[in-house]
C-alpha positions as CSV (number, residue, x, y, z in Angstrom):
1,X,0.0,0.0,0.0
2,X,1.2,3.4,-0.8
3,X,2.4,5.5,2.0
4,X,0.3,9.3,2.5
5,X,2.6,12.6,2.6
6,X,3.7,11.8,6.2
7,X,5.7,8.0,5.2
8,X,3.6,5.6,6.5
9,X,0.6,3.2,4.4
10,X,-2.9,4.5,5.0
11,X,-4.8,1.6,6.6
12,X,-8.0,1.7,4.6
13,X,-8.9,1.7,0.7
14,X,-12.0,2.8,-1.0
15,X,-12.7,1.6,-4.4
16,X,-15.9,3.0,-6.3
17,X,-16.8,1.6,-9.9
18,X,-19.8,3.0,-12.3
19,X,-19.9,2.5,-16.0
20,X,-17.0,3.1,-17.5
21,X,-15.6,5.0,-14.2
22,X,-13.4,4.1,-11.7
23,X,-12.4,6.1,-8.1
24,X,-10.1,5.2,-5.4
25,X,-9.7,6.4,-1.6
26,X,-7.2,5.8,1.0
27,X,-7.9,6.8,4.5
28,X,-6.5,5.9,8.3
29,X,-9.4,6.6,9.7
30,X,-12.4,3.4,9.5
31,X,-15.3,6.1,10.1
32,X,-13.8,8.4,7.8
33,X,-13.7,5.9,4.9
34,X,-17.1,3.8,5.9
35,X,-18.9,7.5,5.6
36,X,-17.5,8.6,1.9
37,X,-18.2,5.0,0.7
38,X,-21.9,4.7,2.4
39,X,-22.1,8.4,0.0
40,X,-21.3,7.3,-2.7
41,X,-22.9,3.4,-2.9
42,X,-26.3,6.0,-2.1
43,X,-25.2,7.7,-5.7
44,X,-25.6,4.0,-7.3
45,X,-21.8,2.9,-7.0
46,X,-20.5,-0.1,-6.4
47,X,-18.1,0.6,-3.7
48,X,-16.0,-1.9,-1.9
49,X,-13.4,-1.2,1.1
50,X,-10.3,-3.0,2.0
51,X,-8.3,-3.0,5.2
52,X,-4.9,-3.2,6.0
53,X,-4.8,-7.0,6.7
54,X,-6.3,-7.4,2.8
55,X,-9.8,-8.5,4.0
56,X,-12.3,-6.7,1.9
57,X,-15.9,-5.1,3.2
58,X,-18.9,-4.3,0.5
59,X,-21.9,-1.9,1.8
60,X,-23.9,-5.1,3.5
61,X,-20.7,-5.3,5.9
62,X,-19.9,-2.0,6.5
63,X,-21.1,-2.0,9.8
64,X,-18.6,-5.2,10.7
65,X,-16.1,-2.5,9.8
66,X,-17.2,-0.2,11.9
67,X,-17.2,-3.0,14.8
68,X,-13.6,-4.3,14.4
């Protein structure tokens, strides 16, 4: 994973897909990252989120996300 402007790999990834378009995230923060993606799978994306151990969470498991 790619490391943010202070050196060290953001712990969660965000990947949006609609069409013909494609959108990635990265974000430390689980809350942080859970709320953009909830946005945008309301806008009709299909938006699935990754953690830092590889396990990946789509919008029905969100809230296991949010529990960890």
């Amino acid at each position: 994973m790619r490391g943010n402007a202070r050196g060290y790999a953001l712990a969660y990834k965000m990947v949006a897909e609609r069409d013909n378009e494609k959108c990635s995230f990265a974000r430390e923060s689980r809350l942080l990252i859970v709320a953009k993606a909830r946005v945008w799978a309301s806008e009709g994306w299909s938006v699935v989120i990754t953690d830092q151990d590889g396990k990946t969470y789509t919008p029905l498991e969100f809230d296991q996300l949010l529990a960890a």
